[in-house]
C-alpha positions as CSV (number, residue, x, y, z in Angstrom):
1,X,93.0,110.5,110.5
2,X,94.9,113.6,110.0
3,X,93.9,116.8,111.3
4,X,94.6,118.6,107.9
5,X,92.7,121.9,109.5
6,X,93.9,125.2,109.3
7,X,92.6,128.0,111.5
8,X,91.1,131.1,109.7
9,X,89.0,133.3,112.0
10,X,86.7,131.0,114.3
11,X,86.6,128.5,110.9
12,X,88.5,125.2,110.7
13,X,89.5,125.4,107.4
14,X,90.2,121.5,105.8
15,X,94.0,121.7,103.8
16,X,93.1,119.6,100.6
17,X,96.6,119.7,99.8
18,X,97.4,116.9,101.9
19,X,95.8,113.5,102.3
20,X,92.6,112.8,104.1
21,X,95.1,110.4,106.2
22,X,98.2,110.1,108.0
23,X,100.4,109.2,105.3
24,X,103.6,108.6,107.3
25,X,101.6,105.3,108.9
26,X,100.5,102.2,106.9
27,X,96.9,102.5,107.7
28,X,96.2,106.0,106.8
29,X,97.8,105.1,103.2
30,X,95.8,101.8,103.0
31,X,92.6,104.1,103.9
32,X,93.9,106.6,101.1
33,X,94.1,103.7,98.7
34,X,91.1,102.5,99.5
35,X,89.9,105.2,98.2
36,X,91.9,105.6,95.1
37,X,91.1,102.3,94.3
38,X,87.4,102.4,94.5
39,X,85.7,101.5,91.6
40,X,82.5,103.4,92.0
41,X,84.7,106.1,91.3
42,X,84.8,105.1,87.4
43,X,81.0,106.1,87.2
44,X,82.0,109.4,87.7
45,X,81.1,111.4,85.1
46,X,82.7,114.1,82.8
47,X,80.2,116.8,84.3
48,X,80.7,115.4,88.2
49,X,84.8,115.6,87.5
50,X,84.1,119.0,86.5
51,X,81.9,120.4,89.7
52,X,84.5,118.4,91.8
53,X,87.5,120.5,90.3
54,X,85.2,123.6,90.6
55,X,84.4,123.0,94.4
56,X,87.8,121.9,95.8
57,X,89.1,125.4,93.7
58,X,86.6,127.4,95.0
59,X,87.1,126.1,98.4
60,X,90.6,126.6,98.3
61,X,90.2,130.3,97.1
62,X,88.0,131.1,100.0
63,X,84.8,131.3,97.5
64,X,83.1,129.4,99.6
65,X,81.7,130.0,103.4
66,X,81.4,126.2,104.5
67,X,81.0,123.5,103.0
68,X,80.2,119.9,104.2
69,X,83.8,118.2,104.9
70,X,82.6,114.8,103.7
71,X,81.6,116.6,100.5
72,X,85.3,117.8,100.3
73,X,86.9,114.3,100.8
74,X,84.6,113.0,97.9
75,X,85.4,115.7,95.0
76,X,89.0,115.1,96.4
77,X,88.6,111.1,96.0
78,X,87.2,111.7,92.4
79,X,89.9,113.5,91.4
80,X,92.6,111.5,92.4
81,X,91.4,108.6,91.4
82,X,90.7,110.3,87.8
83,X,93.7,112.7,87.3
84,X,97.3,112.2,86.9
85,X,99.1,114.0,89.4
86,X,102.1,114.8,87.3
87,X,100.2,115.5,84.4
88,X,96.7,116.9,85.4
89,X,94.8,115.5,82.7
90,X,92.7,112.2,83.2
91,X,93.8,108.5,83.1
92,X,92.7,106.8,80.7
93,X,89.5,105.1,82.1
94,X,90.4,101.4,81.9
95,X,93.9,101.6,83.2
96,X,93.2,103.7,86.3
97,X,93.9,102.3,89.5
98,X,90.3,102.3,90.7
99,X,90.0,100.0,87.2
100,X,92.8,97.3,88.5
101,X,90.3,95.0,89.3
102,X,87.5,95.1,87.2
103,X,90.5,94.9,84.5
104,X,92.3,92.0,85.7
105,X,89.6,89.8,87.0
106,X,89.0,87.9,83.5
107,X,92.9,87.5,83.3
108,X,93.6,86.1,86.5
109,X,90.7,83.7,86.2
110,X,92.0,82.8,82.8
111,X,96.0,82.8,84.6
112,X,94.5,80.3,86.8
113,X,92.2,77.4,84.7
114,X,93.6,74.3,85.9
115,X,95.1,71.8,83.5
116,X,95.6,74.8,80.6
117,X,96.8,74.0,77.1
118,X,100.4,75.8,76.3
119,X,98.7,78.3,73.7
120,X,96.2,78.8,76.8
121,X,98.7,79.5,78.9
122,X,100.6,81.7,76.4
123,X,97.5,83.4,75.4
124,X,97.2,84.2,79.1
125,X,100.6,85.3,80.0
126,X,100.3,87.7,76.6
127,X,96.8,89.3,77.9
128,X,98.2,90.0,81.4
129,X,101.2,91.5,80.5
130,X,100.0,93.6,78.1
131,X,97.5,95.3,80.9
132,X,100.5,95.5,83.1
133,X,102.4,97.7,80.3
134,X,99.1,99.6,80.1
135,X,98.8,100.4,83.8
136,X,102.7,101.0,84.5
137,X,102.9,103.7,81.5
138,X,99.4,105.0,82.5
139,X,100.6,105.3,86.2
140,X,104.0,106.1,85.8
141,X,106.0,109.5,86.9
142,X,105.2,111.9,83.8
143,X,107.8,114.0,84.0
144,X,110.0,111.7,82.1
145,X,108.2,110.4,78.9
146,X,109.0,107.4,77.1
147,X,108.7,107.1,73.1
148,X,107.0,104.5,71.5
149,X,110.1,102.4,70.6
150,X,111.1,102.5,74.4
151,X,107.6,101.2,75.1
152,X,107.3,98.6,72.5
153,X,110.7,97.1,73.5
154,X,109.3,97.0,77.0
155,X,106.4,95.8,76.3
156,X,108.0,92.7,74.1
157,X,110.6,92.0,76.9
158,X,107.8,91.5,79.2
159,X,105.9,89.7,77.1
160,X,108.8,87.4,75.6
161,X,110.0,86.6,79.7
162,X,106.4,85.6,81.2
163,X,105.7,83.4,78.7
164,X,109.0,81.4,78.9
165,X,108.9,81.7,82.3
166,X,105.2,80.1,82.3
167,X,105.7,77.9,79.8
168,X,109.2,76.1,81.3
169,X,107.3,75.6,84.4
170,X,104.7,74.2,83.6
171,X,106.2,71.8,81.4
172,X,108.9,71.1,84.1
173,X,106.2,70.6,86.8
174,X,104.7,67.4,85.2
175,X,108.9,66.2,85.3
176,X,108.8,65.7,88.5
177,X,108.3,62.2,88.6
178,X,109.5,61.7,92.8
179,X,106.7,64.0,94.1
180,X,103.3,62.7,94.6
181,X,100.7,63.6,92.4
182,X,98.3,65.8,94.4
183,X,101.7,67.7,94.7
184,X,102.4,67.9,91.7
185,X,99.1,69.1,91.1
186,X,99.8,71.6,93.8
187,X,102.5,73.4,92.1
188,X,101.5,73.7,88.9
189,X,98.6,75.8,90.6
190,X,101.7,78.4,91.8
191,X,103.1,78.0,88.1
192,X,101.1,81.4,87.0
193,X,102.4,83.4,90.7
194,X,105.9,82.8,89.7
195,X,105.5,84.0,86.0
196,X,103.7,87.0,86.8
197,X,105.8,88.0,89.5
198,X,109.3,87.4,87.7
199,X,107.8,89.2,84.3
200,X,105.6,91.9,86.6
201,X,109.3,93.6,87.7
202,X,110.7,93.4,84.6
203,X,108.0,95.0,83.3
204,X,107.8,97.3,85.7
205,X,111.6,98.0,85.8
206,X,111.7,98.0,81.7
207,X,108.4,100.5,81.3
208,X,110.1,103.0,83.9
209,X,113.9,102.5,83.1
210,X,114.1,106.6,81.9
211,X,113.3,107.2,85.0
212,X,116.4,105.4,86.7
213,X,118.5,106.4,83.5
214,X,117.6,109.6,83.5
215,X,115.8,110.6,86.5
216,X,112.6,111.9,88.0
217,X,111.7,115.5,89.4
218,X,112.1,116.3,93.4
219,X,110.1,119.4,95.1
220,X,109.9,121.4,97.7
221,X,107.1,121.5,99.9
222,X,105.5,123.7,98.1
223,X,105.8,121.9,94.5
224,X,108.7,123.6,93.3
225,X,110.5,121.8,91.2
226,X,114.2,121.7,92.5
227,X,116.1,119.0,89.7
228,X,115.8,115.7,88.7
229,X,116.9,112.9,90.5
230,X,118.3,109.7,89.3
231,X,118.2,108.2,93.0
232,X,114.9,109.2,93.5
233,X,114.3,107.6,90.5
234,X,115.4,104.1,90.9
235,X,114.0,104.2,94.6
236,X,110.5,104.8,93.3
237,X,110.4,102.3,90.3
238,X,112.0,99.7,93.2
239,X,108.8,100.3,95.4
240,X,106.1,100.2,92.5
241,X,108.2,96.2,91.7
242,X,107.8,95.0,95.0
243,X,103.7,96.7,95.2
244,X,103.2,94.9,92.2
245,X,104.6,91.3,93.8
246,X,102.6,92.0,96.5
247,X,99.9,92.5,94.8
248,X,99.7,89.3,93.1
249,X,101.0,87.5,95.8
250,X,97.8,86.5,97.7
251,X,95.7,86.6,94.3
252,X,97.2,84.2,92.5
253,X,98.5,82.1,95.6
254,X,95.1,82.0,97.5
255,X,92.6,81.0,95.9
256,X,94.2,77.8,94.2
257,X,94.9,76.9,97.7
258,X,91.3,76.8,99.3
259,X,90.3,75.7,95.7
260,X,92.1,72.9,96.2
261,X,91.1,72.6,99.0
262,X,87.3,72.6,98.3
263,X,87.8,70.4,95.5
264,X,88.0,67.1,97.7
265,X,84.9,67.7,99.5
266,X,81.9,65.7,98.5
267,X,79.8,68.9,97.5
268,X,82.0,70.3,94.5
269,X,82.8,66.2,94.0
270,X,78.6,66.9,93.6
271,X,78.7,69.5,91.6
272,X,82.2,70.4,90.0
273,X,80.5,72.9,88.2
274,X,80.1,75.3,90.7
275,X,84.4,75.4,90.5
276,X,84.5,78.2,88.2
277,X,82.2,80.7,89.6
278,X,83.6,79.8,93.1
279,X,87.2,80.8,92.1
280,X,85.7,83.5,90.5
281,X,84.3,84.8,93.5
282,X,88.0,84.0,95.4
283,X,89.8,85.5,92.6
284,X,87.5,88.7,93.5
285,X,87.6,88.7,97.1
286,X,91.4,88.6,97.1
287,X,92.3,91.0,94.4
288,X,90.0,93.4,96.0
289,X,91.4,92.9,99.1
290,X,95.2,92.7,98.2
291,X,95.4,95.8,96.0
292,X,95.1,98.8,98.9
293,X,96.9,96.4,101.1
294,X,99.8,96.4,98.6
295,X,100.4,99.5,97.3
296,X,100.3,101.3,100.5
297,X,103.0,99.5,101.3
298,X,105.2,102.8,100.5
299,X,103.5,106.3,100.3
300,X,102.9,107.5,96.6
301,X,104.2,111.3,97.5
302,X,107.7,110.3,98.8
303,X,109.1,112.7,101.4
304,X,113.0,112.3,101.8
305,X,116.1,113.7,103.4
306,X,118.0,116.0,100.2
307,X,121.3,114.0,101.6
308,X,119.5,110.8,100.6
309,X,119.9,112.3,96.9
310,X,122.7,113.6,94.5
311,X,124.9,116.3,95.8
312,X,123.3,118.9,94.0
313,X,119.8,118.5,96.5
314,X,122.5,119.4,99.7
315,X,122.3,122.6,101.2
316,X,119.8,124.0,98.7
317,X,117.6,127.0,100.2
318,X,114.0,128.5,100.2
319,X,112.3,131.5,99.1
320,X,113.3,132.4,103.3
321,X,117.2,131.3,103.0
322,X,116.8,128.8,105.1
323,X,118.2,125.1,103.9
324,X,115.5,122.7,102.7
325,X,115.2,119.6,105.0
326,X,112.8,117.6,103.1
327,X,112.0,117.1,99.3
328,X,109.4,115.4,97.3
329,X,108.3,113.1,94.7
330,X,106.0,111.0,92.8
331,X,106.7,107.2,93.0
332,X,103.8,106.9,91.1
333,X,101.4,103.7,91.2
């Protein structure tokens, strides 16, 4: 954990303004999205939002004599997990991250029904990408907007490509007439990994393509905003694809497996009934699991060198005259 303490008299005073963890190592941002993830947060009410704002501001403002740190961390983990940090106003409830699960779960239960019907499969592919367009423009970098033609176009790209993609493979599984059976079986079971992952980045790429068009805004340390960057831009919708791949990665890969696993063992040959609610409780388990593990695989406040951006972020100054080293963005989630 970070020290994040700042000396005022004999206090240790906490800096909320940075994390609760290291950011700069993969642990201390899977701890951080661990708790930006949690869902208890969504019972979190209008009123407790509220007293959480009121206490981290009156902390900051010195308002305050001392006050429990863990008390701190949790009005912080409420309202990061609530608010937008581009545009300081809440997240719409169902498509915050701390709501990725409980959201998906009936989807990628649905994604993964074995033997499904093409209008099942369709049906499926439809549902999932539609919360993907959801969450990406809910968690996107707000300080370029999309209208809703941008978004519907998006949205039906995503849409059109996953359900090809789902619906060519699964029809081309059953084809291959030289593998065995249980192997064929097999694939099939990675047919809905493949779909979702090739749609997932070019919905991801599609829902944030202003942002590599027309860039995203960089800061100074101390949230000044210095420009917008069209590099910065592309780097951070690159790193929410590959978060979202990894994401679905062990969910929709995993559970089939030991499913199929389970399968030829005389207790579900007992009761094949308990199938469902067993790969419910897989499905769970790994999307619970994978989501911190994936995201924090880049930091969501991007610290960069200004020669790693356009020309016109070299050699820019402080308030002090002294060149800026290192600006900031929002990759977003």
């Amino acid at each position: 954990m970070t020290a994040n303490f700042n000396e005022i008299g004999s206090i240790q005073k906490i800096d909320l303004s940075k994390p609760r963890y290291d950011q700069s190592t993969y642990l201390g941002r899977v701890k951080h999205f661990i708790g930006i993830t949690d869902p208890r947060t969504l019972f979190a009410t209008r009123k407790s939002l509220n007293e959480a704002k009121i206490l981290i501001n009156n902390y900051n403002t010195n308002k305050l004599d001392s006050v429990e740190p863990d008390k701190l961390w949790k009005a912080k983990k409420i309202i990061e997990s609530t608010i937008h940090p581009d545009t300081g106003e809440p997240v719409f409830l169902p498509f915050r991250m701390s709501c990725f699960v409980p959201t998906n779960l009936v989807i990628v239960a649905g994604m993964l029904m074995p033997h499904p019907s093409i209008k099942s499969i369709i049906f499926w592919q439809w549902a999932n990408q539609s919360v993907n367009v959801a969450f990406n423009y809910s968690n996107a970098n707000k300080t370029i907007k999309m209208n809703y033609i941008e978004t519907a176009v998006a949205y039906a790209s995503a849409v059109t490509i996953s359900c090809g993609l789902a619906v060519g493979l699964t029809q081309a599984v059953p084809r291959l007439r030289s593998l065995r059976p249980a192997t064929r079986q097999l694939l099939a079971r990675f047919v809905p990994f493949v779909a979702v992952a090739s749609a997932g980045t070019v919905n991801v790429y599609l829902m944030r393509l202003k942002e590599i068009r027309d860039g995203i805004d960089v800061y100074d340390i101390d949230g000044n905003v210095l420009g917008k960057s069209k590099k910065a831009g592309a780097s951070a919708v690159k790193q929410v694809a590959i978060s979202r791949i990894l994401t679905n990665l062990p969910v929709l890969t995993i559970p089939p497996l030991i499913l199929s696993q389970l399968e030829k063992t005389s207790f579900l040959k007992q009761s094949p009934r308990l199938a469902l609610p067993i790969n419910f409780g897989l499905i769970t388990l790994s999307l619970t699991t994978a989501l911190p593990l994936a995201i924090a695989a880049f930091p969501q406040r991007v610290e960069t060198d200004p020669q790693n951006l356009e020309l016109h972020f070299w050699n820019l100054r402080d308030e002090k005259g002294e060149i800026i080293n290192k600006v900031y963005y929002n990759k977003g989630l």
